[in-house]
N, C-alpha and C positions, 0 to 999 in steps of 0.2 A: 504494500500500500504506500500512498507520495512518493516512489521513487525519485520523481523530480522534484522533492522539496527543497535542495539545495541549490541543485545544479542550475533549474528553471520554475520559481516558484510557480511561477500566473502557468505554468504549461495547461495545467488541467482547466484555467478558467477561459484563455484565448481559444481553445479548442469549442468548447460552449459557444466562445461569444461570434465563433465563426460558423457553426453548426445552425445557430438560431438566423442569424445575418442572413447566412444561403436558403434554411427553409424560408425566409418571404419574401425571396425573390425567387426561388426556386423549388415547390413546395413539396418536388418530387424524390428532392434530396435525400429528404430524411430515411426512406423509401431505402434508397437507394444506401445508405450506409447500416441498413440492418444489413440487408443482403448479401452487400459487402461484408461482412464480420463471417457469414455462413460458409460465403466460397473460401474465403482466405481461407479458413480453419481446419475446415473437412480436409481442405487439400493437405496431407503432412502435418501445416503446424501452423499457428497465428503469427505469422512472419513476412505479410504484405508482400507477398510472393506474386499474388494475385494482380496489385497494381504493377508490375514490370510490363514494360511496352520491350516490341518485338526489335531489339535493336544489341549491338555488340558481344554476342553469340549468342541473345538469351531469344527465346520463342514464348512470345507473352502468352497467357494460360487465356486470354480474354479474345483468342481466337479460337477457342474450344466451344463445339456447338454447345455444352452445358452454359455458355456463357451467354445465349441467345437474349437478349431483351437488356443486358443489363448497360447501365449509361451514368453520366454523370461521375464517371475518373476526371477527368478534366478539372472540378469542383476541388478535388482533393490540393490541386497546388497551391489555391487561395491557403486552407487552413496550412499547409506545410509552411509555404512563404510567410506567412502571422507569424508562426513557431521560429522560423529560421532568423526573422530581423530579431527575436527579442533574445534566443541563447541558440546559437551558429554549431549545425553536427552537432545536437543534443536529444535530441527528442525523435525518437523512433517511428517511421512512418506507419509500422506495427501496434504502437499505443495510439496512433492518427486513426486506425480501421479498429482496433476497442474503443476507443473514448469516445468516437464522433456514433455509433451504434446506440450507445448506452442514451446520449444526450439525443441524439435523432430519434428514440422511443420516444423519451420525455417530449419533445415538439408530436407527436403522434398520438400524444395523452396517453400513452402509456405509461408504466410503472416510473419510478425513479427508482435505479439499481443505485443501489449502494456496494461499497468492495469489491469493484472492480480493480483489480490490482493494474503494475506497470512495471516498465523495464521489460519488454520486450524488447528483442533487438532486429534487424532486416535481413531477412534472407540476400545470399550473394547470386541468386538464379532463380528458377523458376520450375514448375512440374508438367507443365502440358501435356506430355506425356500418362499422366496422372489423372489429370481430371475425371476425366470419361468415365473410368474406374471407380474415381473416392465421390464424384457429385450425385447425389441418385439424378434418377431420370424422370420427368414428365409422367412416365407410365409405371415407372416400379411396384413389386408390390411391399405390401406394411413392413411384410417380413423381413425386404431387403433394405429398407430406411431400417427400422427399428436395430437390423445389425449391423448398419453402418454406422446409425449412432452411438451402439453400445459398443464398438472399437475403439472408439475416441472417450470412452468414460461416462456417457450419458445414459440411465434409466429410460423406462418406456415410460413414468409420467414426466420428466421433464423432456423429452420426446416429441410428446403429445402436446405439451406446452408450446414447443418451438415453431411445432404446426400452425400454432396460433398465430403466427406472424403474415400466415394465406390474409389475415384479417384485412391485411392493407396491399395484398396483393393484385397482381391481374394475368391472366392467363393466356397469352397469344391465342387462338384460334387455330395455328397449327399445331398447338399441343393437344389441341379438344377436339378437333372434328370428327376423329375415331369414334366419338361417345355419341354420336351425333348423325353420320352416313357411313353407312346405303344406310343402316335402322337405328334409331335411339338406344341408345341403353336402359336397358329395363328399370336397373337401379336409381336414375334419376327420375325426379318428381316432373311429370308431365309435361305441365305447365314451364316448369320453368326452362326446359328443355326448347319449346317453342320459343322463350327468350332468348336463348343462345342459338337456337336458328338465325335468327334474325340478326345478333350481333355477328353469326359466322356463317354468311349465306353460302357460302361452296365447299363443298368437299373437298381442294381442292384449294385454299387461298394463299394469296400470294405472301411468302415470307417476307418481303421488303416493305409489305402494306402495313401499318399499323394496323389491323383489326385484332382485338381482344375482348374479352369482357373479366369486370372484374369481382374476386373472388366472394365481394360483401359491399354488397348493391347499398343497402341502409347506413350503414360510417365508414365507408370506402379508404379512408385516412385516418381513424384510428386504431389503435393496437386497442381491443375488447373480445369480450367474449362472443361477437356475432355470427366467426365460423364456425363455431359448435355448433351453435342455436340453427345457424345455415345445415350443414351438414347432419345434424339428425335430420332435418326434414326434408335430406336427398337434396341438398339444392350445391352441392357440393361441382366445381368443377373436373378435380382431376379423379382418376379412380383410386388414388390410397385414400381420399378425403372420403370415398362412401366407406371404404374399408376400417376407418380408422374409428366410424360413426358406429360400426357394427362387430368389427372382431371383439373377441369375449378380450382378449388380452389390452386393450385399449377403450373400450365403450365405456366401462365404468368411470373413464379420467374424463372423456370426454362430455356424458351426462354431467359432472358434477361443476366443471369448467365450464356448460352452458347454463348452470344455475346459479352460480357464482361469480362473479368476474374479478374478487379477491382474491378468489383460490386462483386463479389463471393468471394473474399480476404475478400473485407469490410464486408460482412453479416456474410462469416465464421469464422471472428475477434469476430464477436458480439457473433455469438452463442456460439462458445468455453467461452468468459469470462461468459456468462448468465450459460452456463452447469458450469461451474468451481466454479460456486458459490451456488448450491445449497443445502439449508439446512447444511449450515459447522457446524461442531464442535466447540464451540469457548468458553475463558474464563474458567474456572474449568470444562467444559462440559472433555470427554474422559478423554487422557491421550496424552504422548508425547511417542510413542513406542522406542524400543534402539533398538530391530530387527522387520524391518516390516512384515517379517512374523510371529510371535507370540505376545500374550497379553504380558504386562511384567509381 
C-alpha cells in the first residue's frame, strides 16, 4: 500500500484527477480502463504488457482478435504525461492500468475499492502470442472462464462478480448473431431477442461497422447489479451470461447479487483487488517505462 508515498506523493491523487478530467470529456473512458485492468492481467501478469504498441521487436497484444472493440490507449498518455512532469521514470505504467480501473468504477458509480496496492513494475515485451489462449472468448463456456479465472487465484463468487462489469458493457453484433441466425436461441427471452434483431439486422455484419447493442439497456454506464436482474430473465447477450444465470455452481451468487447490489459492490471490490494483483512485477523484476507505449 503508498508505495509512492515518498518517491511521488500526489501519484495516487493526479491519477484521479486525470481519470475524472477524461471521463467528461470522454465518458467512455472509464469503460474502457476496467477493461483494461482484465486484458493486462489475465495475460501473464498486471505489467501493462497490454499497452505496448507494435514497434522495436515487440508485436503489440492489441492486434489480437480478443482485442476487438477495445479503444481509448491513446487516453493513457495524458495521465502518464501528468505523472511524468511531477516525478520523471517513477510511477509505473502498471499502477496507471490498476489505479485508473479502481477510480474509472468510482466515475461509473460503482464501488470505491479501497487496498489497492502498488509498485508494480512494466513488462520489457509483450505476449500476443498468448492472448488467444489466457483471454476467454465471446463464446466460451462457464466452465472455461471459471478455470481461467481460478488459474490466476480467483473463486467462482468473485468470478461471478467480475461478470458484473457486462453491466457497462456492449456487445459487437459479430459476437451475437450466432444466438440470433438462421434460429434464435431458445434460451433467450423472446422478446428481447427481436430487440437485438433489430440492433443486429444481418447474419452476417460488417466488422468495421459499429453495430452493437448493449449489455444493460436501463444504467448502461453504471457498475450495479442490473446484469443479474438482466440475465435471470434470459435477457442476457452472450451465452456464459445465460449459463452463469443457470449453472447450479454459479446461480446461487448470481440470485443473490440481483437482490442485492451491496453484496455485488463487496464481491466486485474483492475481485478487482484479487485480479489487480496478479503475478506483479516487483523489485529489479521489468522496468519503470517513461512512455507506456514502448520499451525504453
Amino acid at each position: 500500500m503508498n508505495y509512492y508515498k515518498e518517491s511521488c506523493p500526489k501519484a495516487e491523487e493526479i491519477i484521479r484527477q486525470q481519470v475524472e478530467t477524461l471521463y467528461y470529456k470522454h465518458g467512455n473512458t472509464a469503460v474502457s480502463w476496467l477493461r483494461n485492468l482484465f486484458h493486462d492481467c489475465v495475460v501473464k501478469s498486471c505489467d501493462a504488457s497490454l499497452l505496448l504498441e507494435t514497434a522495436r521487436g515487440v508485436e503489440s497484444e492489441q492486434k489480437s482478435k480478443r482485442s476487438f472493440g477495445m479503444r481509448n490507449f491513446k487516453y493513457v498518455k495524458i495521465i502518464k504525461d501528468a505523472l511524468e512532469k511531477e516525478c520523471p521514470s517513477t510511477v509505473s505504467c502498471a499502477d496507471i492500468v490498476a489505479l485508473s480501473a479502481r477510480d474509472g468504477i468510482v466515475m461509473l458509480k460503482g464501488p470505491k475499492i479501497e487496498m489497492i496496492k502498488t509498485g508494480r513494475r512494466d513488462s520489457r515485451g509483450s505476449y500476443l502470442g498468448d492472448v488467444e489462449t489466457l483471454i476467454p472468448n465471446h463464446n466460451d463456456s462457464l466452465s472455461s472462464v471459471i478455470s481461467t479465472f481460478n488459474s490466476i487465484g480467483i473463486d467462482v463468487e468473485a468470478t461471478v462478480a467480475l461478470l458484473g462489469a457486462h453491466s457497462v458493457g456492449r456487445v459487437h453484433c459479430v459476437n451475437l448473431v450466432h444466438r440470433l441466425y438462421p434460429t434464435i436461441d431458445p434460451t433467450l427471452d423472446p422478446s428481447y431477442a427481436l430487440y437485438l434483431k433489430k440492433r443486429c439486422p444481418s447474419p452476417t455484419p460488417d466488422p468495421n461497422a459499429v453495430l452493437y447493442s448493449r449489455n444493460d439497456r436501463e444504467t448502461p454506464m453504471v457498475v450495479d447489479n442490473m446484469y443479474y436482474k438482466n440475465i435471470m430473465a434470459h435477457k442476457g447477450l452472450l451465452v456464459i451470461d445465460d449459463e452463469l444465470a443457470t449453472d447450479p455452481r454459479t446461480a446461487p451468487f448470481v440470485a443473490k447479487m440481483a437482490a442485492d447490489n451491496n453484496y455485488f459492490h463487496e464481491q466486485f471490490s474483492r475481485g478487482v483487488r484479487l485480479l489487480s494483483e496478479t503475478n506483479p512485477l516487483t523489485g529489479d523484476q521489468g522496468e519503470i517505462r517513461k512512455d507506456c507505449r514502448y520499451v525504453n
